[in-house]
C-alpha positions as CSV (number, residue, x, y, z in Angstrom):
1,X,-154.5,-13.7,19.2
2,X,-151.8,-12.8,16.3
3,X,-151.2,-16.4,15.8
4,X,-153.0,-19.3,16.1
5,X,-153.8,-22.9,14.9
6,X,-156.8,-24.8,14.2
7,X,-157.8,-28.3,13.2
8,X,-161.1,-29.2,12.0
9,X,-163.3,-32.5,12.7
10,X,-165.7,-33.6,10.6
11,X,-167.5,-36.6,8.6
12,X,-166.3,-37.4,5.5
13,X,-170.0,-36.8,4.2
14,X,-170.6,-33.2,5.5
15,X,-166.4,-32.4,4.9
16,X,-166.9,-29.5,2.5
17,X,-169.4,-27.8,3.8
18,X,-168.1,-27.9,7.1
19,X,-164.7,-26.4,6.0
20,X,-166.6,-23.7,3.9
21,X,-168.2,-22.7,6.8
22,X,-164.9,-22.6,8.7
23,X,-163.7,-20.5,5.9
24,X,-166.3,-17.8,6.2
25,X,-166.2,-17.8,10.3
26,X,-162.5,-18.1,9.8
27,X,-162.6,-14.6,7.9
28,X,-164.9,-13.1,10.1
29,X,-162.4,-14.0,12.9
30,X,-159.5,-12.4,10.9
31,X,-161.7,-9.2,10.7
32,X,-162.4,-8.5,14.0
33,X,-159.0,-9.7,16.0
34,X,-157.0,-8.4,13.2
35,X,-155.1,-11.7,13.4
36,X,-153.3,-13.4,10.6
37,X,-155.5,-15.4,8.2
38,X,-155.1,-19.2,7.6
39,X,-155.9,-21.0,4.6
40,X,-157.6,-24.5,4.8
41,X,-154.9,-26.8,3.5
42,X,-155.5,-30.7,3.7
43,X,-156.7,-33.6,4.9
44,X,-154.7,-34.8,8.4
45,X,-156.0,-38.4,9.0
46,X,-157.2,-40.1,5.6
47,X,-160.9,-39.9,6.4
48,X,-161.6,-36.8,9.6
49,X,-159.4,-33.8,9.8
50,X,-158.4,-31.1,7.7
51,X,-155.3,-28.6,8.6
52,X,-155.0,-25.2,8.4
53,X,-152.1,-23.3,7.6
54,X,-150.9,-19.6,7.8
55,X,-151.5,-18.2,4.5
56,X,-153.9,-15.3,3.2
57,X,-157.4,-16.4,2.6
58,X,-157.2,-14.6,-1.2
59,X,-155.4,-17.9,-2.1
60,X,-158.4,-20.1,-0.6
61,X,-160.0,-22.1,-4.2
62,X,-162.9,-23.9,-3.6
63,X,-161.9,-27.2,-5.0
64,X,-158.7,-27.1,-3.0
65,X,-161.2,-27.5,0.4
66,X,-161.8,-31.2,-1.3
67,X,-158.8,-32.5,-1.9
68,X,-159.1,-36.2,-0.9
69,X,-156.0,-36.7,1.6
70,X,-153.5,-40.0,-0.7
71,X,-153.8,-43.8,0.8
72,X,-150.4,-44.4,-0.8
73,X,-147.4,-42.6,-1.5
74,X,-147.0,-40.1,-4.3
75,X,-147.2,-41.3,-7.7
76,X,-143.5,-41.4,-9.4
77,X,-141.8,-42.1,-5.6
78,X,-139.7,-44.6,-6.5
79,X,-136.3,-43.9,-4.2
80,X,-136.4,-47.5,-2.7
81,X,-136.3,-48.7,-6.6
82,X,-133.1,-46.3,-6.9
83,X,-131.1,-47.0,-3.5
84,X,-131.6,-51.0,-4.3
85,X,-130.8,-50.7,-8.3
86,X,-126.9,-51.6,-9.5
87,X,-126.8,-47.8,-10.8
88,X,-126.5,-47.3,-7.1
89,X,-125.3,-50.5,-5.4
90,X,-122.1,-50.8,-7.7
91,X,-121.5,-47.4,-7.6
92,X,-118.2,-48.3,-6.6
93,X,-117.6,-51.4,-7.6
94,X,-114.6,-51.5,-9.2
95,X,-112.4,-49.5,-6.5
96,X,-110.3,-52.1,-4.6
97,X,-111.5,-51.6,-1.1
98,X,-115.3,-52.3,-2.1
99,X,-113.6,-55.5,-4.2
100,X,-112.6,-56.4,-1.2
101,X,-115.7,-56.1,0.6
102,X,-117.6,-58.1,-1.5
103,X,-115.3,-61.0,-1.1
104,X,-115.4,-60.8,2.7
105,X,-119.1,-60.6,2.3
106,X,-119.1,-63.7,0.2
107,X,-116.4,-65.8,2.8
108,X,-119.3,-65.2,5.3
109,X,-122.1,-65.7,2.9
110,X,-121.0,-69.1,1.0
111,X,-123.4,-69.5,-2.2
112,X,-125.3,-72.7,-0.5
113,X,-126.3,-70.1,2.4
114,X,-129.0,-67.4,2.6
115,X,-129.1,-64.3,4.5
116,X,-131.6,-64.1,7.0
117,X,-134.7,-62.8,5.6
118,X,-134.7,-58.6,5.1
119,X,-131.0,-58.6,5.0
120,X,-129.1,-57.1,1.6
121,X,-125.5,-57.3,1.2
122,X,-123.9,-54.2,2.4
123,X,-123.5,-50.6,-0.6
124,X,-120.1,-49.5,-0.7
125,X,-119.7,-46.0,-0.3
126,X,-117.2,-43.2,-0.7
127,X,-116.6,-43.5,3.2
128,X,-115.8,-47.0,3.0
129,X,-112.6,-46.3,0.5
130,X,-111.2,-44.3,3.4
131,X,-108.7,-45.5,5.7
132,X,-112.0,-45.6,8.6
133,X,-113.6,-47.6,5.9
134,X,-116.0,-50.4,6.5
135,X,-113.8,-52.7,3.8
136,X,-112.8,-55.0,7.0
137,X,-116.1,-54.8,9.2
138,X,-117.5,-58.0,7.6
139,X,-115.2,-60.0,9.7
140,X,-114.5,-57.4,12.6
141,X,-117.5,-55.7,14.5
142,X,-116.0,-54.3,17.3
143,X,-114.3,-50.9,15.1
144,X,-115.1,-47.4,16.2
145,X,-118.7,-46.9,16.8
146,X,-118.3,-43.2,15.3
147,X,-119.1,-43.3,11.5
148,X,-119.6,-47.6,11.5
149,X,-123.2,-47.8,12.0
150,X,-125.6,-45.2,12.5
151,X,-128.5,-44.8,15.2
152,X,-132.1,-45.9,15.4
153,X,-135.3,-45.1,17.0
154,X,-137.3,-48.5,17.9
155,X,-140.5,-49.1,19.0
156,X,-141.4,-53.0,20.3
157,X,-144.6,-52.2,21.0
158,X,-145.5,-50.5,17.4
159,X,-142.5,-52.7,15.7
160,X,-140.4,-50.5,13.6
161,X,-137.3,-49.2,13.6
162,X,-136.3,-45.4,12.4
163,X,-132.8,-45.2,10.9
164,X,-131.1,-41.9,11.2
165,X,-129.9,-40.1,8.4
166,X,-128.4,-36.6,9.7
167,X,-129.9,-33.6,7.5
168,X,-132.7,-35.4,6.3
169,X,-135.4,-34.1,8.7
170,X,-134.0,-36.6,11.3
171,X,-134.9,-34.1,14.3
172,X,-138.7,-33.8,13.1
173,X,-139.2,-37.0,12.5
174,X,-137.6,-38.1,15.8
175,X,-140.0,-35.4,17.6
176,X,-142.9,-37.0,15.9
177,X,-142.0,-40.5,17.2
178,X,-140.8,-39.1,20.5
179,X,-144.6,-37.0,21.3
180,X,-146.6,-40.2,19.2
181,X,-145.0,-43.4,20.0
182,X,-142.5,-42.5,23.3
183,X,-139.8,-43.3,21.2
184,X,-136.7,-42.0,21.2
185,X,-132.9,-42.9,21.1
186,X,-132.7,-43.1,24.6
187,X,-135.8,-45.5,25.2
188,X,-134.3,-47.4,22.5
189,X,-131.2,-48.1,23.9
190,X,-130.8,-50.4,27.1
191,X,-128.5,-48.9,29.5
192,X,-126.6,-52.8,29.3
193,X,-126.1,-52.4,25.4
194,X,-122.3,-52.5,24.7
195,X,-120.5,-49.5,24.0
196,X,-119.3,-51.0,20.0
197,X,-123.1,-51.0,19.8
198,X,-123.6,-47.8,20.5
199,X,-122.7,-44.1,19.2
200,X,-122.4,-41.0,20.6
201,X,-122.4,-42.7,23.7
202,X,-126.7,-43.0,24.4
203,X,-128.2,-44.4,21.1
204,X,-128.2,-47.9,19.6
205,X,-127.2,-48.6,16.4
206,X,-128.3,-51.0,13.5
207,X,-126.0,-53.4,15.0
208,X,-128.3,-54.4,17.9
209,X,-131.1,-55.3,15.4
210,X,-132.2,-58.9,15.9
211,X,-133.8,-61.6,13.9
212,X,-136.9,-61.6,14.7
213,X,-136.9,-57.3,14.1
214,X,-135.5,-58.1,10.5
215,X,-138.5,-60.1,10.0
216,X,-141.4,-58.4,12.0
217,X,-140.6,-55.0,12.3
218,X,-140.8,-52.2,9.7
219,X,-137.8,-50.0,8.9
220,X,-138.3,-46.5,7.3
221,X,-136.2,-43.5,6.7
222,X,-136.0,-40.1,4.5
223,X,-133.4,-38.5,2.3
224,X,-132.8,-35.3,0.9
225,X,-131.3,-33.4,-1.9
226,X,-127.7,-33.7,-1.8
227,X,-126.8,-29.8,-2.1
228,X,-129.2,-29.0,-0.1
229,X,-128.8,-31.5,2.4
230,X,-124.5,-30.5,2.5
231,X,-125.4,-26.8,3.1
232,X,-127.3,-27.8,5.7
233,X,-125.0,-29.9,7.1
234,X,-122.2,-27.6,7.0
235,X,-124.1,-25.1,9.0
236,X,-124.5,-27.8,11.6
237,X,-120.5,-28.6,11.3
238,X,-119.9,-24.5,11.7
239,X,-122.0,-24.3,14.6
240,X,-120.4,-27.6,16.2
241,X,-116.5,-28.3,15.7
242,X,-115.6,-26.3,12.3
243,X,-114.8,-22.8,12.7
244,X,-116.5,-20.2,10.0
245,X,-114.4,-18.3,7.8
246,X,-116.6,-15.9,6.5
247,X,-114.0,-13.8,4.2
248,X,-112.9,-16.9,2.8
249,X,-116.6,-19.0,3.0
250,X,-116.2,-20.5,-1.0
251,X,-112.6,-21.1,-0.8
252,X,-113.5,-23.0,3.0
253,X,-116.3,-25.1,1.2
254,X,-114.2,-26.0,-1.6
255,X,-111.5,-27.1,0.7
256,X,-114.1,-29.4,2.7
257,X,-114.9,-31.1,-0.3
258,X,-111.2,-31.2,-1.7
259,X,-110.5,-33.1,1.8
260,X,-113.7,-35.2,0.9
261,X,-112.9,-36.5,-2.3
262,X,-109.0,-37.0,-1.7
263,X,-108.9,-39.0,1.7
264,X,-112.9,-40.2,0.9
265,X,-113.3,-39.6,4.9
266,X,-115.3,-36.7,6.1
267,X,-114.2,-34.1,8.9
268,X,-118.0,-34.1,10.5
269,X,-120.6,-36.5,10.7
270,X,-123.2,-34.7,9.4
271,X,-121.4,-34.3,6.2
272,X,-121.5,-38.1,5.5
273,X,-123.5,-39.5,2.3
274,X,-127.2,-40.9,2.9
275,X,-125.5,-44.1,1.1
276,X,-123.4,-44.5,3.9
277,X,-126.2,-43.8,6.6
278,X,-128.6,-45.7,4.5
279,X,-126.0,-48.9,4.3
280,X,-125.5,-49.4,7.9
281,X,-124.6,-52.9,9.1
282,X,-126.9,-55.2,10.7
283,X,-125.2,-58.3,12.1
284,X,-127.2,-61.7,12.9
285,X,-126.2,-65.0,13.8
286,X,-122.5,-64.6,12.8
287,X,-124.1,-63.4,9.0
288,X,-123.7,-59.6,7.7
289,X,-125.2,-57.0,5.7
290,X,-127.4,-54.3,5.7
291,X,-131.5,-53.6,6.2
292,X,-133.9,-54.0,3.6
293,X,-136.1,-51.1,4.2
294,X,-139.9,-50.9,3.8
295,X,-140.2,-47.5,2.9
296,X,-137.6,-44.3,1.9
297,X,-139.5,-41.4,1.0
298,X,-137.7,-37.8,0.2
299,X,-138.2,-35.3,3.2
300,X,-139.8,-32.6,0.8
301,X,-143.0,-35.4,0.9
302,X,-143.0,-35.4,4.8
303,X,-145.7,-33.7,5.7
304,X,-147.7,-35.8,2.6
305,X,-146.8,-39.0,3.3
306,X,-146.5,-39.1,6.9
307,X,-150.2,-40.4,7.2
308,X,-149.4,-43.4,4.8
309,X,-146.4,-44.4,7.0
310,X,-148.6,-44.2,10.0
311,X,-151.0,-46.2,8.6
312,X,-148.3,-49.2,7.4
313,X,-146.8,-49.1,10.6
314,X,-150.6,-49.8,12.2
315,X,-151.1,-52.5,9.3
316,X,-147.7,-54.2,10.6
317,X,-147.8,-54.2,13.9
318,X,-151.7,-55.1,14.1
319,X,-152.1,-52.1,16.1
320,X,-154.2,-49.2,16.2
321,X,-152.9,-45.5,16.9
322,X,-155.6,-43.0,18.5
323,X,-156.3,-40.2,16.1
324,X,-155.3,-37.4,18.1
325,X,-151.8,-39.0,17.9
326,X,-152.1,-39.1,14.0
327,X,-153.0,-35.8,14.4
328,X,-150.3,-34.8,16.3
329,X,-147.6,-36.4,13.9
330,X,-149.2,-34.7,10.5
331,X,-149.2,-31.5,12.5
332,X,-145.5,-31.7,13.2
333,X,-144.8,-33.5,9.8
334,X,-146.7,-29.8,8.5
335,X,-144.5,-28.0,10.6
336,X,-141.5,-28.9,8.7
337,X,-143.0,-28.9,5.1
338,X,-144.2,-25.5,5.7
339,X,-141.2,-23.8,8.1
340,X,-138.5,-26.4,8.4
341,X,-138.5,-25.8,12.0
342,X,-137.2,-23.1,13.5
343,X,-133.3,-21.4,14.2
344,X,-132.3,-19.1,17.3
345,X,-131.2,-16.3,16.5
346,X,-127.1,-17.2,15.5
347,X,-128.0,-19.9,13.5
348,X,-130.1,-17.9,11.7
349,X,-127.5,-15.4,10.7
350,X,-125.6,-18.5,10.1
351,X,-127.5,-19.8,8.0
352,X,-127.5,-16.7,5.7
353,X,-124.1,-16.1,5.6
354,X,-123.3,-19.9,4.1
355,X,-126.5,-19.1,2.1
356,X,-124.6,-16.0,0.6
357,X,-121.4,-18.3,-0.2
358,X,-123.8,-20.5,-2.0
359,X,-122.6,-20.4,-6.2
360,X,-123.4,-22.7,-9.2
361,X,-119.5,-23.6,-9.1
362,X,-120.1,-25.2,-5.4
363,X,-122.9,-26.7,-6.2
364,X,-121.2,-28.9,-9.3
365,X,-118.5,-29.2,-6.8
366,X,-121.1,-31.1,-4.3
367,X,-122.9,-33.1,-7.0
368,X,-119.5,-34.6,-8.0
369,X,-118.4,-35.5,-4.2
370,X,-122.0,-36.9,-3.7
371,X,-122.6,-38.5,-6.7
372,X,-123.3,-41.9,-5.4
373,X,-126.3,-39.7,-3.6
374,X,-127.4,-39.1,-6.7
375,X,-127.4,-41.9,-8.3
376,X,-129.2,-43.7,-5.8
377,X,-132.0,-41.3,-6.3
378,X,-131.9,-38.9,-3.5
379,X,-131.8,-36.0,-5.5
């Protein structure tokens, strides 16, 4: 073969001399099939498997093979800390629409009443200062599903709750919930779910979370780096409903966040902040707000603290995963960290023309749009 992939299974107790013996077999394989080498990389499931990944085996260091795989997420994360702090949350406070938000917040949320538990009041965000703004939801729900609340992937069985954030590895880590858990927007969505519940026509959105979900279910997400996450996203928008002006790429960029800042809309949803997407309503019992989340972590972690999520959903829902399952999500979460995923062929080409029209002058351009972003600790 020119390619392969191989997982390991051993006992904690006999781990390294099992993988050095891979190692040397692993060599002799290279060697005779003239295939690519792999290096040994990490542990899969915290206590059985290691990975290997497609690297040459000059880099393979001995105390690398026995690298104990993390429990808990990666010293320093602390983006949940950020997205709840005021820095954040009050990023726009003093602009008139969010004023007004709060107090509508506050007319349905009287100061002798408490939310229901899990449930935060709502971030303003740039988007809400538009004219498509979310300044009036508190006291309207049925508004245009496109842009007022964003989708989710739900499992009842496993009880959590994925919330979409475009950009941000949402397609991997829906792929690893679809192959692991059966869960995708579709099996999350009743076909009876009202249309102003819905967006894009097939998935659910955070306002068909219940009660008893804020309570007993666990809500996750990742984020991204701002700049990279809008160059990203603006390849998706060229390849969907924006045509590319490749003499004029700079100029075209600068324009789409001219348009950004001065109407504070955006002209394609995946070029919408992760406060917005992160600040999606959640409606209960005629009270408002948005989710308290368990767990944000920053998509260039994925593939390290996949495992960890895995394991908290399990602790939560009192529920056990098979391993080849786990398996099967760190491989895909690996995936990612180490390719993120692959292109055909024209976005590809795509991707390196935008690439080319990248410049320091655009990227203080989309730190200043996105600030909120940044603030909140996403980048």
């Amino acid at each position: 073969a020119r390619s392969c992939a191989v997982l390991i299974m051993f006992h904690d107790a006999d781990g390294p001399e099992v993988l050095r013996g891979a190692a040397d077999a692993l060599r002799d394989f290279s060697k005779e099939s003239r295939s690519h080498a792999y290096t040994l990389h990490y542990v899969v499931d915290t206590r059985i498997a290691y990975a290997l990944k497609r690297t040459p085996f000059a880099s393979v260091q001995a105390e690398s093979l026995e690298e104990p795989y993390p429990l808990s997420p990666p010293p320093g994360s602390q983006i949940k800390q950020r997205w709840l702090s005021s820095g954040c949350q009050d990023f726009f406070s003093r602009e008139l629409k969010c004023v007004e938000m709060k107090r509508a917040f506050e007319r349905k949320h009287p100061s002798n009443s408490s939310l229901p538990l899990r449930m935060l009041r709502q971030t303003c965000t740039r988007e809400d200062l538009g004219s498509d703004g979310r300044d009036h939801c508190v006291d309207h729900l049925r508004l245009k599903p496109l842009g007022m609340a964003t989708e989710i992937v739900v499992s009842h069985e496993f009880k959590f709750v994925y919330v979409e954030n475009r950009k941000a590895a949402s397609s991997t880590v829906r792929n690893i919930l679809l192959h692991v858990f059966g869960s995708s927007f579709n099996s999350s969505c009743p076909e009876e779910t009202p249309e102003h519940l819905r967006r894009l026509g097939q998935a659910c959105t955070t306002l068909t979370i219940t009660q008893s979900m804020l309570n007993e279910y666990y809500f996750f997400t990742f984020v991204r780096d701002p700049v990279a996450r809008f160059y990203s996203g603006i390849i998706q928008a060229f390849e969907g409903s924006l045509s590319f002006e490749e003499e004029n790429c700079q100029g075209q960029m600068m324009d789409i966040l001219d348009y950004i800042r001065d109407t504070n809309r955006v002209p394609e949803m995946h070029l919408e902040s992760q406060a917005h997407a992160l600040s999606s309503p959640v409606s209960v019992e005629g009270l408002f707000g948005m989710i308290d989340f368990d767990f944000i972590e920053s998509t260039h972690q994925i593939a390290h603290v996949f495992p960890y999520l895995l394991d908290q959903i399990e602790v939560n829902a009192g529920r056990k995963l098979p391993i080849i399952k786990k398996q099967i999500a760190f491989w895909l979460a690996l995936e990612r960290h180490n390719a993120a995923g692959a292109k055909s062929p024209a976005a590809s080409l795509l991707t390196e023309r935008v690439g080319a029209c990248r410049s320091p002058a655009l990227d203080s351009e989309i730190r200043a749009v996105f600030q909120q972003d940044f603030a909140c600790g996403f980048g």
